[in-house]
PyMOL Python script that loads the backbone (N, CA, C, O; Angstrom):
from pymol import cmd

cmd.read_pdbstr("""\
ATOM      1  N   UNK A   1      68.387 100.779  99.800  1.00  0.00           N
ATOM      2  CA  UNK A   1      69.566 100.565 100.632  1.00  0.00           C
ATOM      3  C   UNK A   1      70.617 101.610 100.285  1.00  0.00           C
ATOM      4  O   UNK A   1      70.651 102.216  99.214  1.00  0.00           O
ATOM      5  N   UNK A   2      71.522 101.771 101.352  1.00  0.00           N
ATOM      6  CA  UNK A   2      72.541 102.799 101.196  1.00  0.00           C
ATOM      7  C   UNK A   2      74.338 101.775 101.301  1.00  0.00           C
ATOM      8  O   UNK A   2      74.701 100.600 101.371  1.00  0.00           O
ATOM      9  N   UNK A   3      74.950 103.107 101.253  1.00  0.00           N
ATOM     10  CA  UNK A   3      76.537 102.361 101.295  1.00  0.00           C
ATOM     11  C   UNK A   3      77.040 103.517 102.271  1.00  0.00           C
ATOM     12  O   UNK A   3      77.032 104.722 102.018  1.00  0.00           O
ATOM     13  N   UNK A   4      77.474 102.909 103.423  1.00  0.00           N
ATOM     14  CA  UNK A   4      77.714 103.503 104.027  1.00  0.00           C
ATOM     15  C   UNK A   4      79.563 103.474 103.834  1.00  0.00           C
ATOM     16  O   UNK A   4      80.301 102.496 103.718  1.00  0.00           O
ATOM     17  N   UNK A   5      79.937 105.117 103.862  1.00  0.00           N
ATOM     18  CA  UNK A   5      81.531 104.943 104.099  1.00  0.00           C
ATOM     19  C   UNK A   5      82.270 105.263 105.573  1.00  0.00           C
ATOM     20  O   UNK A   5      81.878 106.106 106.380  1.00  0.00           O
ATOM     21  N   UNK A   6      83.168 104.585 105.692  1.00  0.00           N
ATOM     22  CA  UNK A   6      84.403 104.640 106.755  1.00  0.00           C
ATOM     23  C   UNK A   6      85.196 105.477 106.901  1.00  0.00           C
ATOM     24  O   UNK A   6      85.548 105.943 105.817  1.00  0.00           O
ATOM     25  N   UNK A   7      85.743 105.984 107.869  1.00  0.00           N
ATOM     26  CA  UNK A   7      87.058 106.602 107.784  1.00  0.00           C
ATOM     27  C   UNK A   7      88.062 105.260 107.753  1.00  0.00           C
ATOM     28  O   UNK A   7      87.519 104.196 107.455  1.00  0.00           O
ATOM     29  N   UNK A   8      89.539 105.255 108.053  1.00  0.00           N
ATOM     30  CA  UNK A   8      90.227 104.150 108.349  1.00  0.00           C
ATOM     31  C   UNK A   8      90.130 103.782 109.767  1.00  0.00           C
ATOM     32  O   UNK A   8      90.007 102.613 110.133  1.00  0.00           O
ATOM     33  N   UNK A   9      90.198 104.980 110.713  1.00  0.00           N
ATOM     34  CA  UNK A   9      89.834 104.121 111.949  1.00  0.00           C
ATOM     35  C   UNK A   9      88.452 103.536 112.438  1.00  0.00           C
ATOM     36  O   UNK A   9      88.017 102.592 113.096  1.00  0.00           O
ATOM     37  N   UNK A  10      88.125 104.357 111.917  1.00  0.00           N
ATOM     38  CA  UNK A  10      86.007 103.307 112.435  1.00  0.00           C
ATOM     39  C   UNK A  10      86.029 102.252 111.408  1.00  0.00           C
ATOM     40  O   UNK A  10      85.003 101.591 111.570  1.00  0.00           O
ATOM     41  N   UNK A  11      86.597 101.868 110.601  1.00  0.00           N
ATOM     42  CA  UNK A  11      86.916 100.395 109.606  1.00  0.00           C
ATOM     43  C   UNK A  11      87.233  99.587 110.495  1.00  0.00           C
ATOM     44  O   UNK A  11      86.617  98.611 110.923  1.00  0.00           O
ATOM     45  N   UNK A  12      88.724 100.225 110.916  1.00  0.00           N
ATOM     46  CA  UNK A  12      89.525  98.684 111.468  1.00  0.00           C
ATOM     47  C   UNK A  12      89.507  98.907 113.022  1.00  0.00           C
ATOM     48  O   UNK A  12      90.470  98.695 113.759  1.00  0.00           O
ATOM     49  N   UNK A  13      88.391  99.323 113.378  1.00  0.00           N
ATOM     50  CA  UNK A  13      87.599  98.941 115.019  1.00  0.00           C
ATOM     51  C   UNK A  13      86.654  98.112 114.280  1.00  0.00           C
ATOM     52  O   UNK A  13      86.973  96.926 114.351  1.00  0.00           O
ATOM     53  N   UNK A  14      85.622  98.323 113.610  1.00  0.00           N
ATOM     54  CA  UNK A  14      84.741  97.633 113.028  1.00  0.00           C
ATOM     55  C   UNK A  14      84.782  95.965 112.847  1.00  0.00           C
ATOM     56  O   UNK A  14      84.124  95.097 113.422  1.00  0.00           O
ATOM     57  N   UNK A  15      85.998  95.849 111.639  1.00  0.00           N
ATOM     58  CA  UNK A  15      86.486  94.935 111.229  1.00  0.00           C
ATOM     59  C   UNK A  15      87.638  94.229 112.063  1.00  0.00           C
ATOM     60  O   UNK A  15      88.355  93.387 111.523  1.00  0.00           O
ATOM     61  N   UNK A  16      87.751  94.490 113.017  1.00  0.00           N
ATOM     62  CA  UNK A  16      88.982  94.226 114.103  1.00  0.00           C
ATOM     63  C   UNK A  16      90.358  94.156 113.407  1.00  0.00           C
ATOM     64  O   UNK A  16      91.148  93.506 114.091  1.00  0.00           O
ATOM     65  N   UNK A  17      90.853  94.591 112.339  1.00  0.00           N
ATOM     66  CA  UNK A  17      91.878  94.793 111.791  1.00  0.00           C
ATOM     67  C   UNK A  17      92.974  95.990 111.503  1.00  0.00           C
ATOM     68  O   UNK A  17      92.729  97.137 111.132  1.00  0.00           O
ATOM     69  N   UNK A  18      93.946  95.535 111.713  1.00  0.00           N
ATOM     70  CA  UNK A  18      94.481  96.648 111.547  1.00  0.00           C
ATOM     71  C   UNK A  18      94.420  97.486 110.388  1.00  0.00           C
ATOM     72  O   UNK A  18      94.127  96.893 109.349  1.00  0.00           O
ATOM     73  N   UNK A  19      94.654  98.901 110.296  1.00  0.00           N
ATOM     74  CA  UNK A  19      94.806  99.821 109.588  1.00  0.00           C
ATOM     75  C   UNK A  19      95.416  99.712 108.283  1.00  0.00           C
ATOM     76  O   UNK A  19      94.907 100.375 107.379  1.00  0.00           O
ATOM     77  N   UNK A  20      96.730  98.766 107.953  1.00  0.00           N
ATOM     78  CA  UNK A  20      97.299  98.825 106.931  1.00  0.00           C
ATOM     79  C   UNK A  20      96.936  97.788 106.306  1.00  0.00           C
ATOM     80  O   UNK A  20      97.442  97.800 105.184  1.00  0.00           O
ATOM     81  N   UNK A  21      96.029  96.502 106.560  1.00  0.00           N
ATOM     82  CA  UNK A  21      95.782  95.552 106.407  1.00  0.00           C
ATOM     83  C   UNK A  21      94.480  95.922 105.499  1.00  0.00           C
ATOM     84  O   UNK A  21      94.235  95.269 104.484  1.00  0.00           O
ATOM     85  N   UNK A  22      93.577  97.117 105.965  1.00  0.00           N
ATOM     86  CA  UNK A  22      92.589  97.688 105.242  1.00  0.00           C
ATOM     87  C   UNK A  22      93.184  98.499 103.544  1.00  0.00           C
ATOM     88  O   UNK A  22      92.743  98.430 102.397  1.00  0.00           O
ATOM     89  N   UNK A  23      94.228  99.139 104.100  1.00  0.00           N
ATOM     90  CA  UNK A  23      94.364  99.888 103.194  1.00  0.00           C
ATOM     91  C   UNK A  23      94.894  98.704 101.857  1.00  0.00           C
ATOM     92  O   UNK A  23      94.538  98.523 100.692  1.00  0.00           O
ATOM     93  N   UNK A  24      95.472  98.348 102.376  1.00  0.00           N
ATOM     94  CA  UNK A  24      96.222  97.269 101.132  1.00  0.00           C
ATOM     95  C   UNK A  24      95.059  96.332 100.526  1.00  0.00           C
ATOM     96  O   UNK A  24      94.883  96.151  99.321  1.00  0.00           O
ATOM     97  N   UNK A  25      94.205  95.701 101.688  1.00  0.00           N
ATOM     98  CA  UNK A  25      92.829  95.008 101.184  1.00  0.00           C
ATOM     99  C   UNK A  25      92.092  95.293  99.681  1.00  0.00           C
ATOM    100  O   UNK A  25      91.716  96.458  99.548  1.00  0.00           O
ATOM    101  N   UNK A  26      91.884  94.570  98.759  1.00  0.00           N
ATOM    102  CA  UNK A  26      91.033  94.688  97.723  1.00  0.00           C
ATOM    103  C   UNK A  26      89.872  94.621  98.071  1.00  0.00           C
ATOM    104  O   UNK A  26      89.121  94.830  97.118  1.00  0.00           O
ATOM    105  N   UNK A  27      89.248  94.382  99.208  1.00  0.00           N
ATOM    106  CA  UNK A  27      87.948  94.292  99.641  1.00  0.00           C
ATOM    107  C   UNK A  27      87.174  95.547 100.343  1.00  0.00           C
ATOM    108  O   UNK A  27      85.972  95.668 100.580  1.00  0.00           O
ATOM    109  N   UNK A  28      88.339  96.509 100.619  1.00  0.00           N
ATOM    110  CA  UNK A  28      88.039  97.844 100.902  1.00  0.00           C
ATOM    111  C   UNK A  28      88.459  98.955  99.677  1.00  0.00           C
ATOM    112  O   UNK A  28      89.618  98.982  99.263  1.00  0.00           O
ATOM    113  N   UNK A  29      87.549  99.752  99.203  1.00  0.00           N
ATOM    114  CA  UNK A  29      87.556 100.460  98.295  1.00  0.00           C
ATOM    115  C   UNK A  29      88.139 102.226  98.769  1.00  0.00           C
ATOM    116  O   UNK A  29      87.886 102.800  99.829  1.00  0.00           O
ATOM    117  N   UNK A  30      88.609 102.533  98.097  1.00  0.00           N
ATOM    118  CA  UNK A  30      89.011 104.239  98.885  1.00  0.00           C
ATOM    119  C   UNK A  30      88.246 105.010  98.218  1.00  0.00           C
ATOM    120  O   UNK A  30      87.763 104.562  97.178  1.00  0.00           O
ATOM    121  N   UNK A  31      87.973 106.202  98.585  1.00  0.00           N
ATOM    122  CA  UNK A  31      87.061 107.183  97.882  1.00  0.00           C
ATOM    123  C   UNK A  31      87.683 108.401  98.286  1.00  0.00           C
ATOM    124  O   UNK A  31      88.076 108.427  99.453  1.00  0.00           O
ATOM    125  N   UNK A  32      87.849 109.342  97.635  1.00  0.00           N
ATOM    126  CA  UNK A  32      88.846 110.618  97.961  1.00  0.00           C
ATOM    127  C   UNK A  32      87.409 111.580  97.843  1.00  0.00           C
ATOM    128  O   UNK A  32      86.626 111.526  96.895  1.00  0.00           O
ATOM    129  N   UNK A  33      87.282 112.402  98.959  1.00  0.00           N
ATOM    130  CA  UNK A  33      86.146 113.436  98.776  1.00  0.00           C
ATOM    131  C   UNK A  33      86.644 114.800  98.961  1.00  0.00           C
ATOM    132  O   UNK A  33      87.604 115.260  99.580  1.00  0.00           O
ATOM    133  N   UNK A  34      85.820 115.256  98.329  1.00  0.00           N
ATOM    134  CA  UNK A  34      86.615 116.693  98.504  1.00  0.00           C
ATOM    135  C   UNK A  34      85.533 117.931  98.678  1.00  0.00           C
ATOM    136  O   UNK A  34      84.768 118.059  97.723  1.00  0.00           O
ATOM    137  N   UNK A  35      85.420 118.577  99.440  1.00  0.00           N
ATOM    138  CA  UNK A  35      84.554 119.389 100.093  1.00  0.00           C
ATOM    139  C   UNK A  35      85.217 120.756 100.203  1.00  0.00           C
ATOM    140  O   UNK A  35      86.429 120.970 100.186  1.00  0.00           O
ATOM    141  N   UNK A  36      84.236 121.645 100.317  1.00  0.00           N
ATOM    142  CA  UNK A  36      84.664 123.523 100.285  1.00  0.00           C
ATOM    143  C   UNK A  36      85.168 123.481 101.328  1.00  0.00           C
ATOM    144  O   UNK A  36      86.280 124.004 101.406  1.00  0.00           O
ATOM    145  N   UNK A  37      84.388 122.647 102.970  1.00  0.00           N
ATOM    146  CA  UNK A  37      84.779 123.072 104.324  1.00  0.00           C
ATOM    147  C   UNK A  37      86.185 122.282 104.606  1.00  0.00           C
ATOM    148  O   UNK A  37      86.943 122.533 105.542  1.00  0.00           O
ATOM    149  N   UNK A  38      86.391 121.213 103.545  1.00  0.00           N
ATOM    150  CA  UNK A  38      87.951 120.322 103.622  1.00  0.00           C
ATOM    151  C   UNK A  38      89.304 121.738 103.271  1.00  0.00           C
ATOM    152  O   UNK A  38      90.187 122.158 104.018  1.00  0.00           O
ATOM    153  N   UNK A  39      88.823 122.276 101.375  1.00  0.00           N
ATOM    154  CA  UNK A  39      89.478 122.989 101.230  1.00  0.00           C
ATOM    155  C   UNK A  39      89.814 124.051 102.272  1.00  0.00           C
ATOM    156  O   UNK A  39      90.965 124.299 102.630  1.00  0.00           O
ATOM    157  N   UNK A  40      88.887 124.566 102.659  1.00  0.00           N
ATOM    158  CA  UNK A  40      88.859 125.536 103.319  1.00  0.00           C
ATOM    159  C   UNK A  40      90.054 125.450 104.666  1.00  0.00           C
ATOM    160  O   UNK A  40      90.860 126.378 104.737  1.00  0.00           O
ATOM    161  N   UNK A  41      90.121 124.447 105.587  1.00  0.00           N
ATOM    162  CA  UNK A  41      90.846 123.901 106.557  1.00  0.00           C
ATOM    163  C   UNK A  41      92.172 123.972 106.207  1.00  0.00           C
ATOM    164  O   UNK A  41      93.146 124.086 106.950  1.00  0.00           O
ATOM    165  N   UNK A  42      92.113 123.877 104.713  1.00  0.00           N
ATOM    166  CA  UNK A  42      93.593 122.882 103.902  1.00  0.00           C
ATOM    167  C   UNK A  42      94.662 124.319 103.909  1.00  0.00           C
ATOM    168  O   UNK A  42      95.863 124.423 104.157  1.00  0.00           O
ATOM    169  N   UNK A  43      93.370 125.571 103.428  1.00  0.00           N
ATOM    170  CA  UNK A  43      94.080 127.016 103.230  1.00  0.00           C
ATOM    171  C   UNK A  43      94.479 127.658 104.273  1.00  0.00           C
ATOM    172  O   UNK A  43      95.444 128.417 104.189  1.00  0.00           O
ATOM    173  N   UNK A  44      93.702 127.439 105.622  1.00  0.00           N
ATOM    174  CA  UNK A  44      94.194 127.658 106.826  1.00  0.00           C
ATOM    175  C   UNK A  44      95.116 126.777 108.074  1.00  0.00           C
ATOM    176  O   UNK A  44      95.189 126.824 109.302  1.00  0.00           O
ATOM    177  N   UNK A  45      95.828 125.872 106.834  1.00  0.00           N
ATOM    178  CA  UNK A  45      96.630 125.137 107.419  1.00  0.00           C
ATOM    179  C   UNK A  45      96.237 124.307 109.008  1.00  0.00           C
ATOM    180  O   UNK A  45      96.983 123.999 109.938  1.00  0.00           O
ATOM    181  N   UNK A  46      95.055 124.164 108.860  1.00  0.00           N
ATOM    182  CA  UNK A  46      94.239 123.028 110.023  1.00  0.00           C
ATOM    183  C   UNK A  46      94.575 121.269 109.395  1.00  0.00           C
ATOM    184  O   UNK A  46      95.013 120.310 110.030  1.00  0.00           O
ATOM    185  N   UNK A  47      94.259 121.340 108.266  1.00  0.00           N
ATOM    186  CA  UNK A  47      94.116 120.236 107.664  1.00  0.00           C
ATOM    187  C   UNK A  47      95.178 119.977 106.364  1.00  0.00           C
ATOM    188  O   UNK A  47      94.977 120.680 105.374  1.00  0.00           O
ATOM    189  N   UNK A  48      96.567 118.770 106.303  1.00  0.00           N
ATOM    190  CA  UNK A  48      97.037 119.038 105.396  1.00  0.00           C
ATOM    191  C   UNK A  48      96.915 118.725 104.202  1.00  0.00           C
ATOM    192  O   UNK A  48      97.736 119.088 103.360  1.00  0.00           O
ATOM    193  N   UNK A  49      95.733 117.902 103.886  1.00  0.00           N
ATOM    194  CA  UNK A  49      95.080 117.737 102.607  1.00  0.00           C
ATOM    195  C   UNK A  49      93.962 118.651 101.768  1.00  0.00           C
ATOM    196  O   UNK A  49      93.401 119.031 102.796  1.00  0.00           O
ATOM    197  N   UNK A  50      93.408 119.121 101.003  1.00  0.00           N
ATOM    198  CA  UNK A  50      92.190 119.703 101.104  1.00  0.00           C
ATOM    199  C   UNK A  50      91.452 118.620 100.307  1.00  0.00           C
ATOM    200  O   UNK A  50      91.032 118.845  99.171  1.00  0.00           O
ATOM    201  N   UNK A  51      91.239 116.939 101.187  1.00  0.00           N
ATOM    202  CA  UNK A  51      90.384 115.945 101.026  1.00  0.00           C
ATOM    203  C   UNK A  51      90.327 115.256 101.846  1.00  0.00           C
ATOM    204  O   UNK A  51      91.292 115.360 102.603  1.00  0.00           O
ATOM    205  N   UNK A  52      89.469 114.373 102.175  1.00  0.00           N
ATOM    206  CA  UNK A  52      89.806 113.405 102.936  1.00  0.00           C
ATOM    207  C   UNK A  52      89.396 111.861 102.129  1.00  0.00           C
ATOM    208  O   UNK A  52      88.992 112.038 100.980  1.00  0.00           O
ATOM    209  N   UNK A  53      89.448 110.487 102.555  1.00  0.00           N
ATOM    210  CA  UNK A  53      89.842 109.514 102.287  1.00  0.00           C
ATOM    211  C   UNK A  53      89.134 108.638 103.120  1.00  0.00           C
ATOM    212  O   UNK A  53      89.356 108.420 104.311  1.00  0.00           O
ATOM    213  N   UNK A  54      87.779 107.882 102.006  1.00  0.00           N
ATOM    214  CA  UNK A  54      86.902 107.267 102.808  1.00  0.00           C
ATOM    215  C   UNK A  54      86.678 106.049 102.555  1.00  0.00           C
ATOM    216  O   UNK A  54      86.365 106.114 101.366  1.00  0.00           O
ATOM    217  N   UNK A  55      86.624 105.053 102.823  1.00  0.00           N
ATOM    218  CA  UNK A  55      86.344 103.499 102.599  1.00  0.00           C
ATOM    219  C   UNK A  55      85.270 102.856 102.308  1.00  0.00           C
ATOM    220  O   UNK A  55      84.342 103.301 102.984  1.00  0.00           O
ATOM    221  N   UNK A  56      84.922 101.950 101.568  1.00  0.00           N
ATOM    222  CA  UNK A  56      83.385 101.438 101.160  1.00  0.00           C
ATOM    223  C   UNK A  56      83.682 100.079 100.850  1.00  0.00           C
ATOM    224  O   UNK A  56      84.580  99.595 100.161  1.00  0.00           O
ATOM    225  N   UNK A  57      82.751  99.558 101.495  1.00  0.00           N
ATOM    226  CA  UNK A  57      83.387  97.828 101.876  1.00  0.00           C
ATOM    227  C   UNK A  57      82.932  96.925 100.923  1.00  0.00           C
ATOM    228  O   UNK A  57      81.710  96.771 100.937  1.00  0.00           O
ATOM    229  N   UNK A  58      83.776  96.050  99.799  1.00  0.00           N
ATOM    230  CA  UNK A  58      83.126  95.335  98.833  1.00  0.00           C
ATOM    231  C   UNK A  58      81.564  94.828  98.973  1.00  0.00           C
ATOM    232  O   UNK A  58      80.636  95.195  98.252  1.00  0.00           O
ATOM    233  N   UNK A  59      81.492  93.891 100.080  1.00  0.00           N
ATOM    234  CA  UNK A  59      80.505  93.227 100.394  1.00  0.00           C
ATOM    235  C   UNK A  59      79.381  93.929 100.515  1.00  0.00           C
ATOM    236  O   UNK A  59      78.355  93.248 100.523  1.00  0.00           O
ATOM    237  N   UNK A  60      79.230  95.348 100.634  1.00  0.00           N
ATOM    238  CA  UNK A  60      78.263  96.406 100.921  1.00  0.00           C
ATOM    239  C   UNK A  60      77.731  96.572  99.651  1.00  0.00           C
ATOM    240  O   UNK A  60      76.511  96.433  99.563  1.00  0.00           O
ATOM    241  N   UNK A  61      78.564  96.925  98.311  1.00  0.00           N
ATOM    242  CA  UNK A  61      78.141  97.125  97.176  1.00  0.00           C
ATOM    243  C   UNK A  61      77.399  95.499  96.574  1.00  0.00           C
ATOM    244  O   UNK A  61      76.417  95.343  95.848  1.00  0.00           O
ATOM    245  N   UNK A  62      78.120  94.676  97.073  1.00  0.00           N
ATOM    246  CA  UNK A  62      77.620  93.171  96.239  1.00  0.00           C
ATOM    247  C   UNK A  62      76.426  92.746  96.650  1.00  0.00           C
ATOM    248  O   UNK A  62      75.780  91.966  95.950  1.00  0.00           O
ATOM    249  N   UNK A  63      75.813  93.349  98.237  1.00  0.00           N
ATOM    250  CA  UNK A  63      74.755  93.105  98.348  1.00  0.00           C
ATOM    251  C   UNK A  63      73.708  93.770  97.782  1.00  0.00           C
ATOM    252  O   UNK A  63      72.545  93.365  97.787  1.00  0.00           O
ATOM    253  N   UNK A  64      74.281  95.249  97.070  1.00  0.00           N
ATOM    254  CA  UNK A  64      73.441  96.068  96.681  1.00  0.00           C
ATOM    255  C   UNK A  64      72.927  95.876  95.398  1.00  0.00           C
ATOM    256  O   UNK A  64      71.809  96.216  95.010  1.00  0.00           O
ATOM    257  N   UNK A  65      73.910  95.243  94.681  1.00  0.00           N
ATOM    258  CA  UNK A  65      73.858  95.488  93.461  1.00  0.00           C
ATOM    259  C   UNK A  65      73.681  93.495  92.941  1.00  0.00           C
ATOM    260  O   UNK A  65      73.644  93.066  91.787  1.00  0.00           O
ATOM    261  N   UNK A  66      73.611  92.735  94.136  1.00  0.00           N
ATOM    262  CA  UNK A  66      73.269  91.047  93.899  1.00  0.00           C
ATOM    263  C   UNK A  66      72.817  90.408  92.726  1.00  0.00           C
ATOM    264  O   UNK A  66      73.299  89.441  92.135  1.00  0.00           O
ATOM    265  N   UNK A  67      71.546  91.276  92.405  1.00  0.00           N
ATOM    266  CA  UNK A  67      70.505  90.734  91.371  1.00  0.00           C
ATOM    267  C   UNK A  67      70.986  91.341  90.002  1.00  0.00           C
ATOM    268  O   UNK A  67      70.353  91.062  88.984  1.00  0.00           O
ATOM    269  N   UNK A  68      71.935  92.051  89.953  1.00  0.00           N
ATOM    270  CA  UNK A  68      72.255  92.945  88.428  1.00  0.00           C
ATOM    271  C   UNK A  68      73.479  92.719  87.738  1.00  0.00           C
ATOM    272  O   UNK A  68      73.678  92.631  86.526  1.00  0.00           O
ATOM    273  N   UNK A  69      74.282  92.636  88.711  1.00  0.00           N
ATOM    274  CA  UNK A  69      75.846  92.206  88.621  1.00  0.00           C
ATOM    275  C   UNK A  69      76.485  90.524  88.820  1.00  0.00           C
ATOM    276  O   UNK A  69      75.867  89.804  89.605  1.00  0.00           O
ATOM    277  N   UNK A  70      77.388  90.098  88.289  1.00  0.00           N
ATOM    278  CA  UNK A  70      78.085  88.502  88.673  1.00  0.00           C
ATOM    279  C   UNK A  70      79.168  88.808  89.076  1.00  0.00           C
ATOM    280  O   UNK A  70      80.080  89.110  88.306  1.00  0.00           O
ATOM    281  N   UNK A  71      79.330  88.789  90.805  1.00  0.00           N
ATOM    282  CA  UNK A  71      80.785  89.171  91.320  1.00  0.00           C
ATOM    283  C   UNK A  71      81.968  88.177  91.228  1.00  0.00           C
ATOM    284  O   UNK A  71      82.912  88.339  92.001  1.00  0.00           O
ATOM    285  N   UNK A  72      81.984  87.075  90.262  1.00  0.00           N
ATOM    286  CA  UNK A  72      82.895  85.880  90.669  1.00  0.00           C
ATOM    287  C   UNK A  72      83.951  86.547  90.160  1.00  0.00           C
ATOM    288  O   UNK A  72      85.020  86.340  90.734  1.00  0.00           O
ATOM    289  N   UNK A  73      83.953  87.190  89.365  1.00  0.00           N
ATOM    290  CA  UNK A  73      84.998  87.658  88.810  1.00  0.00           C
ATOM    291  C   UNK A  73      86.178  88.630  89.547  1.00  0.00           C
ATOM    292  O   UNK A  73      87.187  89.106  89.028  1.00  0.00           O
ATOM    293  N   UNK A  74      85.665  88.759  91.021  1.00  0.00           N
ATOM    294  CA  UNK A  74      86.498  89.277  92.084  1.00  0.00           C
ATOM    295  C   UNK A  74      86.655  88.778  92.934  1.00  0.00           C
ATOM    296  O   UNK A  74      85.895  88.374  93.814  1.00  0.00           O
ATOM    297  N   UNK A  75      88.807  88.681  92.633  1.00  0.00           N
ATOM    298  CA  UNK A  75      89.685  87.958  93.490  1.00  0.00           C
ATOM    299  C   UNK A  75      90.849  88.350  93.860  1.00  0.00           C
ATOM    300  O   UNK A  75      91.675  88.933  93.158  1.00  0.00           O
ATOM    301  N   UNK A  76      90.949  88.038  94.986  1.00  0.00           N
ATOM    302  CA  UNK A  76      92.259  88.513  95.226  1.00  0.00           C
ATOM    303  C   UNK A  76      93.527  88.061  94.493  1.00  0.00           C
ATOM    304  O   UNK A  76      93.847  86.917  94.171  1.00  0.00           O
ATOM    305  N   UNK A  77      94.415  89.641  94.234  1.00  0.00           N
ATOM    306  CA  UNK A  77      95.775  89.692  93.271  1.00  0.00           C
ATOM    307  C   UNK A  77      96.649  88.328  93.955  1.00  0.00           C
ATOM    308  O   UNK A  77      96.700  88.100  95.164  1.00  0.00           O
ATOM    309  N   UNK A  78      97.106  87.753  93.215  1.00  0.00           N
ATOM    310  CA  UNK A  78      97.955  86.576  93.172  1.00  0.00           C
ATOM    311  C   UNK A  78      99.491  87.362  93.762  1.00  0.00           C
ATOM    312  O   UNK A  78      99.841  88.423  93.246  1.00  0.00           O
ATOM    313  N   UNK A  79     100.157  86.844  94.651  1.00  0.00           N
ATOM    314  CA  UNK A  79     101.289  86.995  95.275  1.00  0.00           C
ATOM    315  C   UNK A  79     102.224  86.386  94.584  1.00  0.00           C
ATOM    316  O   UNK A  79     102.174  85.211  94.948  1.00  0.00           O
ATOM    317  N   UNK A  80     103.249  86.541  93.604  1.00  0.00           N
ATOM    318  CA  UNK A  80     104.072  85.362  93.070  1.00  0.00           C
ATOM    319  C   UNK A  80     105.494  86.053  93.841  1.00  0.00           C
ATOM    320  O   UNK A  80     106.583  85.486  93.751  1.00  0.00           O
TER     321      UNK A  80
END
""", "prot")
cmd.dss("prot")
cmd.show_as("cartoon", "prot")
cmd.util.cbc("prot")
cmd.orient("prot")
């Protein structure tokens, strides 16, 4: 099996949620990638990062990893 990653908008079409609701989510993970053809964009001022910023959905890894790992131990941060 694989893990597939997101941008933020093919997430929250996916997940019918909004955008900031993902980002703040503990259940969505971020992944910062960084590539020659990113840099490259970044130096010719196309692109103003030289990375981009990809998502990987808890539930994706917990199915992967089911038989090896005990996920109880992940919960959402307490609001006080």
């Amino acid at each position: 099996m694989e893990i597939k990653t997101y941008n933020l908008t093919e997430l929250s079409k996916l997940e019918n949620k909004a955008p900031i609701t993902i980002r703040k989510s503990f259940r969505y993970i971020p992944i910062k990638i960084e590539t020659k053809r990113l840099q490259t964009r970044c130096k010719k001022w196309e692109q103003k990062t030289p990375y981009s910023i990809r998502y990987i959905r808890l539930k994706d890894i917990q199915e992967l990893l089911k038989n090896d790992i005990d996920f109880t131990f992940v919960r959402e941060k307490k609001k006080w």
